[in-house]
PANU-116138 format. One record per residue (C-alpha): y, x, z; residue in one letter. Coordinates in steps of 0.02 Angstrom, whole numbers, padded with zeros to 5 digits, always signed. Example, Ala and Ser with C-alpha at 12.3 -4.5 7.8 and 13.67 -1.06 7.14 Angstrom:
BEGIN
-00225+00615+00390a;-00053+00684+00357s;
END
This chain:
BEGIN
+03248+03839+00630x;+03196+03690+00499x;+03236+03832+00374x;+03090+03945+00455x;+02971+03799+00431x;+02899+03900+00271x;+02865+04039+00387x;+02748+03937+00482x;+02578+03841+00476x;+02498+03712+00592x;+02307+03715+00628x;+02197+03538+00633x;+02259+03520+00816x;+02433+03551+00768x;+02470+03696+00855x;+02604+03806+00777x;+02544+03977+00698x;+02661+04107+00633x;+02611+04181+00460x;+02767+04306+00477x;+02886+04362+00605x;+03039+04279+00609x;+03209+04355+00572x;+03281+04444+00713x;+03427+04364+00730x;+03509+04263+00869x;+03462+04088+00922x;+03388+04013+01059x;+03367+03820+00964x;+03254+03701+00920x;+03309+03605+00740x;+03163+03568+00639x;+03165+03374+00624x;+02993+03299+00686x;+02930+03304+00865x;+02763+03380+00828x;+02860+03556+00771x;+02869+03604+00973x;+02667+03654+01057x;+02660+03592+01214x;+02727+03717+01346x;+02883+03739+01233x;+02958+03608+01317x;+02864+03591+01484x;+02910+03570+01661x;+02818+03687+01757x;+02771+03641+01948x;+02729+03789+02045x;+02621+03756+02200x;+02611+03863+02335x;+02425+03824+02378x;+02434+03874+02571x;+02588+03758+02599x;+02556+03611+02482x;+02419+03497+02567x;+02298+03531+02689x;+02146+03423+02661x;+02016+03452+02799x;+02136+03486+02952x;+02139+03677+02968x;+02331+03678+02949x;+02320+03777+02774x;+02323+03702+02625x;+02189+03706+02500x;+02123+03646+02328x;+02059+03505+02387x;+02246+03452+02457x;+02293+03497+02285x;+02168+03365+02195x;+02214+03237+02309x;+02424+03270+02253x;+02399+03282+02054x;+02423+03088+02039x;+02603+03147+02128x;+02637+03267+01994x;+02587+03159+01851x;+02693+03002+01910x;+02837+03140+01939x;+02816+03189+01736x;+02725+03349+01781x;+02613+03393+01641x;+02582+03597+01690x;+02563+03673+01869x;+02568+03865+01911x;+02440+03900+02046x;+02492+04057+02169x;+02351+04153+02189x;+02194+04064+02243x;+02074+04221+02221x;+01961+04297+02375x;+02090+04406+02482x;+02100+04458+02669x;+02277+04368+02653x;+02379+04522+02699x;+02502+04456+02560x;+02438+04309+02553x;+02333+04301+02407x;+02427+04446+02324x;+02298+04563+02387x;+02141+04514+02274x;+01981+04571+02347x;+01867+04469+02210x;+01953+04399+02071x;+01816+04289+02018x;+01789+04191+02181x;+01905+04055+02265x;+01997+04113+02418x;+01860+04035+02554x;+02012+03922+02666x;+02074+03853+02493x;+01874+03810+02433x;+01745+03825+02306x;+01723+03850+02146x;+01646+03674+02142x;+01826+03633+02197x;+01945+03724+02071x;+01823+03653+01921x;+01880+03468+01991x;+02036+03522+02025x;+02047+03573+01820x;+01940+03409+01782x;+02053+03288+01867x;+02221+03390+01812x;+02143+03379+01647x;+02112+03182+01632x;+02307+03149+01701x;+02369+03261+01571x;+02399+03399+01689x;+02368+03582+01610x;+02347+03713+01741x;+02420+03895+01735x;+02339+04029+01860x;+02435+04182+01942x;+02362+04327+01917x;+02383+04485+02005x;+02354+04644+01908x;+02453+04776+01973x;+02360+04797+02123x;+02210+04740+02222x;+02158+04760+02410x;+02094+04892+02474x;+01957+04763+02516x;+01892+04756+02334x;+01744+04830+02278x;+01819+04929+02156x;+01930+05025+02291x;+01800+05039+02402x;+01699+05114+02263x;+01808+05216+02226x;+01861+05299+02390x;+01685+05364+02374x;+01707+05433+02224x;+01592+05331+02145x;+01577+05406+01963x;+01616+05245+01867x;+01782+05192+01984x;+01830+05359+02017x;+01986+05348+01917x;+02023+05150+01955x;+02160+05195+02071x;+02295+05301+02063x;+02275+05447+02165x;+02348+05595+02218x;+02348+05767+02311x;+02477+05783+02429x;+02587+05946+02468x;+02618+06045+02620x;+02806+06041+02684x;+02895+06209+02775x;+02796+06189+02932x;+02623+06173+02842x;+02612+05985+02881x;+02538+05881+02742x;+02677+05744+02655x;+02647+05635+02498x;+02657+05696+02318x;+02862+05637+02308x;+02980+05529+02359x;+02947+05365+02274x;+02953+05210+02404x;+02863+05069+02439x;+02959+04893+02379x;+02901+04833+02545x;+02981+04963+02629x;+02910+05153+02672x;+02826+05289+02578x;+02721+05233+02420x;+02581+05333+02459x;+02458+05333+02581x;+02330+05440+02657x;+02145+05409+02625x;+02047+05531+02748x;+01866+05452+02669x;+01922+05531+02494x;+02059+05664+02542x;+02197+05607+02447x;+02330+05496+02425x;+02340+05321+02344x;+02490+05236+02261x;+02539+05084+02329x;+02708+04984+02269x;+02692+04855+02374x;+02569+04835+02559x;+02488+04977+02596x;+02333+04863+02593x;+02351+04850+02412x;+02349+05009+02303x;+02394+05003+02120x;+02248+05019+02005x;+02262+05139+01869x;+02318+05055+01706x;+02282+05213+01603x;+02089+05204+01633x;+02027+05108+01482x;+01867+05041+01596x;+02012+04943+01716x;+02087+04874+01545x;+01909+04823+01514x;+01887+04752+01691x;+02050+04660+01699x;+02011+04576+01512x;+01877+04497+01583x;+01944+04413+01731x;+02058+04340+01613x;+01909+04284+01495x;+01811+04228+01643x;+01941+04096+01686x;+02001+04043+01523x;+01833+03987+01515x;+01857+03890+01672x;+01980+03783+01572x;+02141+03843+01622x;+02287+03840+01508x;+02362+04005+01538x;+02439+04148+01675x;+02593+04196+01769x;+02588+04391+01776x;+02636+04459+01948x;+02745+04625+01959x;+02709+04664+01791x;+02841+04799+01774x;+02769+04904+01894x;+02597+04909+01831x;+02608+05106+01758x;+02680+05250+01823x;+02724+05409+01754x;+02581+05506+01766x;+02661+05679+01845x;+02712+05605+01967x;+02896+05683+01977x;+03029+05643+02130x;+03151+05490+02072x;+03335+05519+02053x;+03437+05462+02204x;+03510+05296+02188x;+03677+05322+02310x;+03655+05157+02386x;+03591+05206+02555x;+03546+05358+02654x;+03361+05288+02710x;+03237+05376+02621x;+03115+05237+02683x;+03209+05106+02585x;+03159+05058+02408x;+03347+05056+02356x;+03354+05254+02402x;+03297+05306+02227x;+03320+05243+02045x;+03133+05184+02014x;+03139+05252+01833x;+02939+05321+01831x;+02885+05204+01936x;+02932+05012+01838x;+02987+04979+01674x;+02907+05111+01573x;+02873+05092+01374x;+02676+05067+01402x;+02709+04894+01516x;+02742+04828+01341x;+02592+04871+01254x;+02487+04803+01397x;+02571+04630+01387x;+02558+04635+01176x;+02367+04672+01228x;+02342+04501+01336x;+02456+04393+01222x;+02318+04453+01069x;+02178+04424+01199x;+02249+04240+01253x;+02287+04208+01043x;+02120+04290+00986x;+02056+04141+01135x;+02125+04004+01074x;+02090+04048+00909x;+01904+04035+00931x;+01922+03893+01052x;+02043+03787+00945x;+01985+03612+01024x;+02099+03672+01175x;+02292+03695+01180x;+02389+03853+01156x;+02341+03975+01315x;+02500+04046+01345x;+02564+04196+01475x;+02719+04180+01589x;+02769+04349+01649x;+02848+04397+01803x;+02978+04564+01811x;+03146+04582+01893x;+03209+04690+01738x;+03341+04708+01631x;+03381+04600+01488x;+03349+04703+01359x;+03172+04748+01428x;+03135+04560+01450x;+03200+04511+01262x;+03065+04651+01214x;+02932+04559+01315x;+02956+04421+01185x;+02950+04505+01037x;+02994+04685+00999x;+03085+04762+00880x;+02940+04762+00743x;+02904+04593+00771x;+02765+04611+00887x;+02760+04481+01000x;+02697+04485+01190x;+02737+04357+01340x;+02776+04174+01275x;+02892+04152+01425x;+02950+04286+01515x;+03043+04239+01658x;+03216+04207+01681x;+03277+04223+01859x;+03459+04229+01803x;+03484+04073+01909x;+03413+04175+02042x;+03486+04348+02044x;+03651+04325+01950x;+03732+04157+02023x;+03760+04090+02168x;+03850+03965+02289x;+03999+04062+02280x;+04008+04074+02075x;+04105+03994+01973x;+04092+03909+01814x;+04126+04052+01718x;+03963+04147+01802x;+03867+03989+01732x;+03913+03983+01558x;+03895+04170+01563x;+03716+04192+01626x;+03662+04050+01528x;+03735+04103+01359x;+03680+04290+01391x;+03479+04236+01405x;+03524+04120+01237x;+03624+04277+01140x;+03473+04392+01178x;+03333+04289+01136x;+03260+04315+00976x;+03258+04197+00846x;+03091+04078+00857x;+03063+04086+01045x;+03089+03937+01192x;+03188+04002+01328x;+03169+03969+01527x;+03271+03943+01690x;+03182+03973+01840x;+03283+03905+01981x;+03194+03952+02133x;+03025+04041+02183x;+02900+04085+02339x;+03014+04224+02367x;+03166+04189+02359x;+03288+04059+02468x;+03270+03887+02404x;+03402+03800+02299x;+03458+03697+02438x;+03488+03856+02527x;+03573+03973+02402x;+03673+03859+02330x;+03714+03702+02484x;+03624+03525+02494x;+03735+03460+02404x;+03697+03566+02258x;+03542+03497+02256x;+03562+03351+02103x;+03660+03465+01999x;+03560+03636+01993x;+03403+03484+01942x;+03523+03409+01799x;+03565+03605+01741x;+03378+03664+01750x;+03315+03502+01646x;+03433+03459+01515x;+03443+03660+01462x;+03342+03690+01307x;+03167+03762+01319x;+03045+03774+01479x;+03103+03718+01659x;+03012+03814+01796x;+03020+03710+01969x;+02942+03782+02166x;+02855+03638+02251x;+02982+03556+02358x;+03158+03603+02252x;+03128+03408+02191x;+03183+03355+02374x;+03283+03479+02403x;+03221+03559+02543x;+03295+03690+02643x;+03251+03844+02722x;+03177+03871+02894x;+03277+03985+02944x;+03254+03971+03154x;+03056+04035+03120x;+03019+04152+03263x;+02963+04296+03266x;+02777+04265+03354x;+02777+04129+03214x;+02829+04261+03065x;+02669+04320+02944x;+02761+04382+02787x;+02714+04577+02774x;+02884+04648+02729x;+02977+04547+02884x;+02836+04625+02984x;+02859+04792+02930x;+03047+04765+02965x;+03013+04722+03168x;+03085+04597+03267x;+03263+04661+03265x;+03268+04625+03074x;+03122+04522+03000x;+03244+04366+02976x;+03340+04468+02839x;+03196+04484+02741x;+03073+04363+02777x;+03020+04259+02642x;+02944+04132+02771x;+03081+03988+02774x;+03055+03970+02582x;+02874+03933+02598x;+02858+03806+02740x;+02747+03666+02712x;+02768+03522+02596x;+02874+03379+02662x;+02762+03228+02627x;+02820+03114+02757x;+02882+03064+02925x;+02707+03097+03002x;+02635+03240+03091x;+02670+03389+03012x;+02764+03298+02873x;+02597+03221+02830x;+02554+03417+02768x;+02406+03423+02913x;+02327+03336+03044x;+02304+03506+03150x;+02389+03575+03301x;+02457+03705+03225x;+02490+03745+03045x;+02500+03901+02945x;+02663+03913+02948x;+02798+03787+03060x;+02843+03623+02960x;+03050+03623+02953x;+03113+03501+03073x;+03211+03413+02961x;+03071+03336+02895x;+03096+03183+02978x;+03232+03130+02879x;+03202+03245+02722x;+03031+03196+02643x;+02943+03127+02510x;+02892+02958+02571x;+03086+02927+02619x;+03152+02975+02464x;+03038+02841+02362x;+03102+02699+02480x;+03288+02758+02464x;+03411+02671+02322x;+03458+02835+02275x;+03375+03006+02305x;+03337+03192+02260x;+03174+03130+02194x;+03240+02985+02104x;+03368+03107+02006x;+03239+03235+01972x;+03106+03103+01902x;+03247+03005+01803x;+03272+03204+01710x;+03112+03206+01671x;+03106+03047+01598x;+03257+03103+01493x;+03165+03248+01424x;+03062+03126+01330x;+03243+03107+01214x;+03214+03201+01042x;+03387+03271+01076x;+03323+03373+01227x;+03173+03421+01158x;+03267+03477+01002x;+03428+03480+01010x;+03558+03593+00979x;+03660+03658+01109x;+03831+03708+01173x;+03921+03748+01320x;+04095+03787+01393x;+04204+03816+01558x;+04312+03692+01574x;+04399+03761+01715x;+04350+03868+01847x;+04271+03747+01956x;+04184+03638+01796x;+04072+03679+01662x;+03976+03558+01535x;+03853+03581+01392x;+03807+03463+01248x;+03649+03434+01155x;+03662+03362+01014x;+03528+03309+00864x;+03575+03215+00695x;+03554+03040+00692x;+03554+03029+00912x;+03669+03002+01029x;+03736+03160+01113x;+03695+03216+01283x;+03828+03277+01386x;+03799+03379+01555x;+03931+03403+01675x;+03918+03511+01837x;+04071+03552+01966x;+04030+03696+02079x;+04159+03697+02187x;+04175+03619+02363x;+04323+03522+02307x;+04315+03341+02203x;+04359+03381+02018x;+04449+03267+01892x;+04380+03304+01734x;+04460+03285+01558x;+04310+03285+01419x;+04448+03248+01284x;+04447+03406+01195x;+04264+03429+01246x;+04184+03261+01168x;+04326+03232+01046x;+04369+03031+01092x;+04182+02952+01071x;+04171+02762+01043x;+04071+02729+01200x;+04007+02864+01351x;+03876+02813+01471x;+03808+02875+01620x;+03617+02924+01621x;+03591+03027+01768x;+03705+03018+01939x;+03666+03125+02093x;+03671+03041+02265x;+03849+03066+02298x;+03922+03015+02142x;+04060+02865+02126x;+03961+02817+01970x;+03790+02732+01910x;+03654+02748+01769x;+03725+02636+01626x;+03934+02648+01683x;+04050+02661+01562x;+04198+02579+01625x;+04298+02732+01665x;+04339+02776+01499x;+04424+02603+01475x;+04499+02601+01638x;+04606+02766+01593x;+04788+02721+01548x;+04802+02881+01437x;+04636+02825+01335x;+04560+02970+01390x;+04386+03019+01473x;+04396+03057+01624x;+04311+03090+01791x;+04282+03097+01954x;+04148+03238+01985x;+04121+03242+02190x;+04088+03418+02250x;+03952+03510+02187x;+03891+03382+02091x;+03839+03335+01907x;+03834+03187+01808x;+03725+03180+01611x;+03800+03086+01481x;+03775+03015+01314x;+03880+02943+01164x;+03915+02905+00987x;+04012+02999+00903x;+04039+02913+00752x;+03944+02756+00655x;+03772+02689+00700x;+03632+02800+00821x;+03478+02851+00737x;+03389+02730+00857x;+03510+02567+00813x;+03479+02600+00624x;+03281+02616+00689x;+03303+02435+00760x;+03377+02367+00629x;+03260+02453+00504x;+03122+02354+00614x;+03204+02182+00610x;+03249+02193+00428x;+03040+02262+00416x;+03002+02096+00502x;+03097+01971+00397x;+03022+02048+00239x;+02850+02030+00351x;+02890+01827+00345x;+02956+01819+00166x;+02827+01892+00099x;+02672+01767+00197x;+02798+01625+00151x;+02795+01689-00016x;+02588+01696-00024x;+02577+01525+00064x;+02671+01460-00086x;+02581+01555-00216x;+02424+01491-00130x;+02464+01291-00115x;+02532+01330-00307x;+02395+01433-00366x;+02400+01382-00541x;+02603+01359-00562x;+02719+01504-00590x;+02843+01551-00464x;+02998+01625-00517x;+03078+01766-00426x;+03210+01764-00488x;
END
């Protein structure tokens, strides 16, 4: 990219500007050869907190933003410097805050506004930027705006999608088609106030507003505005692929993969997510958030992180399209998520990672989420002992690392939650027999602070949601005291990120065998960085000849808690009889590297540049103390 640097402009603040779109062709690196070429969430770690499960400050057993406050010195002593909020907005909690009754008021268990404007003040002065989720696709059926217009109310009367329904063979009414619920059920349902059907994707406590109705545009615009001006830094987008419809309303295709019309896998959901206008609406809020921070240039780059379970072409688009037009700055990978597993092998590593990398167009950052509030925790998908790896793969990739609140311990699913205990809507609307199959509970236990009550989460009898048991052993406060930890690993990657060679580097990767994989990064005039991850069950001993091609020295930099070896060893490429490197990978673990290649590092030749600096320092005030005490004689230089 150092060759695109023409193509390109930086502002007073140094924030990159594009004067032109960038050639479409494939890359996914950073190569331009100073530090300040990359804005600041190119390169960011970002923290997502799950508000209700993160700290409980005033003994209610839900967390809230005062808990949050009290944790940001946490996160910045971690390396944090951007957290994604889940949503914090006024909501009768049916999903949790996904069901927005007022989007410009704070959620009354989580606090005030008083609150969030400290909570942005404090994140603020420790260097903490803070992202907001927000929820477009839907509100409750709580909000004004649906109340409004159930009633018909001239100005909201088209808000929400709505629809007549149709009378089957025996003259009983049934919903305009087949399309289902993603929480399971019918789409659509019955309003007897306004005598119609409304469209809901998801609870039937939040119905879909109407995307097609300029005045919602208009609405949903300035709930953005209003909190940019709050000071945050930027949004995640929830469900953004399902936020238009097709507007007859036409029965989807059968999908073949069960015979339940209730289920959302019955049909192909072809007029129902992905359609061509989703990418117009997200072009629209990246010009709104770069028309922002345009005017308000003092700030940093507001930036959008965009949420859809799609396909990878659709996604690539989300980034730029095919006439250049750009839209989300990050939409989000869940590769890691959907596409691997603990059964993969290598292969299904290198594969996902390279695919994101092929696709991306040219002048973009990638991600890698590894884990979410809905879906099973690293520790869980993949095994505990997993846990060091999947953070040396997520942080030593190139481009943005997206991390759930917890994954940095590696905690586990609570799986044994009963069902008296369960609150998440879709394992309700599955019953007793089957909530624990699709539950997204056990991922969002509370925070494991410490050894105390409630893993020092809350002080009350009875929390939100149950605290995992294993907290006793597995928590924050433990892994600080330990000699080696989860935490320890993660906060030594972060540390590493610092390295020009991550932050710009290029990068490649190959299987080495079916059970190994490694990746290098690599930046003229550093050392290299090597990552190395074995995801099989089984200890690997691993041959980097033909990987590293015979460097003069290789040193561990990161180790996970089971490994044989230490930050700083580099004894076992001398103790190999065949001169070779080799090593000793335990199961499912990973190990970072670095070496020379050849000659001297970029940072040797900086410290000798500095010493030879300083002796020409002293010559040169010996040399004026001798012109001075021989003012009037001639010195010879020669």
């Amino acid at each position: 990219m150092a060759n695109d640097l023409s193509a390109c402009i930086f502002s007073a603040k140094g924030s990159l500007l594009w004067t032109q779109a960038p050639r479409p062709v494939m890359s996914s690196l950073l190569s331009a050869q100073t530090e300040d070429f990359i804005d600041w969430w190119q390169h960011a770690v970002f923290y997502q907190i799950y508000p209700r499960s993160f700290k409980d400050s005033n003994g209610d057993g839900i967390g809230d933003l005062q808990g949050v406050i009290s944790k940001l010195p946490y996160l910045a002593e971690t390396g944090i410097t951007a957290t994604w909020l889940s949503p914090i907005f006024q909501s009768p909690m049916v999903d949790f805050g996904y069901d927005v009754s007022d989007y410009k008021s704070i959620q009354t268990e989580y606090g005030t506004m008083a609150d969030f404007e400290q909570l942005v003040n404090t994140a603020t002065s420790l260097g903490i930027k803070i992202i907001l989720d927000f929820v477009p696709n839907h509100t409750s059926d709580k909000h004004e705006w649906f109340i409004k217009s159930a009633a018909r109310d001239p100005l909201y009367d088209n808000f929400y999608v709505w629809a007549d329904g149709k009378l089957d063979n025996q003259g009983v009414r049934q919903p305009p088609n087949n399309w289902q619920s993603v929480f399971y059920g019918s789409a659509w349902q019955w309003h007897e106030q306004r005598g119609q059907y409304y469209l809901h994707q998801f609870a039937k406590e939040q119905p879909d507003l109407n995307f097609r109705n300029p005045a919602v545009v208009r609405a949903m615009d300035d709930v953005l505005l209003f909190w940019l001006n709050k000071g945050v830094a930027g949004f995640r987008i929830d469900a953004l692929n399902h936020l238009f419809e097709d507007e007859t309303l036409p029965d989807e295709p059968l999908s073949g993969k069960t015979t339940d019309p209730l289920s959302y896998d019955y049909t192909k959901h072809i007029y129902t997510k992905d359609l061509p206008e989703v990418l117009s609406m997200v072009q629209h809020w990246r010009q709104l958030l770069d028309d922002y921070t345009a005017k308000h240039s003092e700030g940093a780059t507001r930036i959008m992180m965009t949420e859809a379970y799609a396909d990878l072409q659709v996604l690539m688009d989300y980034y730029e399209d095919a006439g250049g037009v750009r839209g989300s700055q990050l939409p989000f990978n869940f590769h890691f998520i959907t596409d691997v597993s603990g059964d993969s092998d290598a292969r299904d590593f290198v594969y996902n990672i390279e695919k994101w990398l092929i696709y991306m167009p040219r002048g973009h950052t990638a991600n890698w989420v590894m884990g979410n509030h809905d879906k099973p925790r690293v520790a869980t998908r993949f095994g505990p002992a997993s846990v060091d790896a999947m953070n040396m793969l997520l942080l030593t990739l190139p481009g943005v690392a997206v991390t759930y609140n917890g994954e940095e311990l590696g905690m586990q699913d609570y799986d044994e939650i009963s069902w008296e205990d369960t609150v998440d809507p879709p394992a309700r609307i599955a019953g007793k027999l089957d909530y624990k199959k699709v539950s997204r509970d056990p991922e969002r236990t509370p925070f494991q602070w410490s050894n105390a009550t409630n893993a020092g989460f809350s002080t009350a009898a009875k929390t939100w949601l149950p605290v995992n048991p294993n907290y006793l052993v597995l928590n924050l406060e433990a892994q600080k005291q330990a000699v080696k930890s989860h935490y320890k690993v993660y906060k030594s990657l972060i540390e590493l990120r610092k390295l020009p060679v991550l932050r710009r580097g290029r990068f490649s990767i190959e299987p080495l065998s079916r059970t190994v994989f490694a990746f290098k990064r690599t930046l003229k005039d550093y050392d290299t960085l090597v990552t190395i991850i074995n995801v099989s069950a089984k200890e690997q001993l691993v041959n980097l000849t033909d990987f590293i091609n015979r460097p003069q020295k290789l040193v561990v930099e990161v180790a996970g808690v089971d490994s044989v070896y230490a930050p700083g060893d580099s004894s076992f490429l001398a103790n190999n009889r065949s001169d070779k490197p080799q090593l000793r990978l335990a199961p499912r673990a990973g190990l970072v590297l670095s070496y020379e290649q050849s000659g001297m590092s970029k940072q040797r030749r900086l410290l000798v540049k500095q010493i030879i600096k300083s002796f020409n320092v002293v010559l040169v005030a010996l040399l004026m103390y001798n012109l001075w005490r021989h003012k009037w004689t001639k010195v010879n230089f020669n």
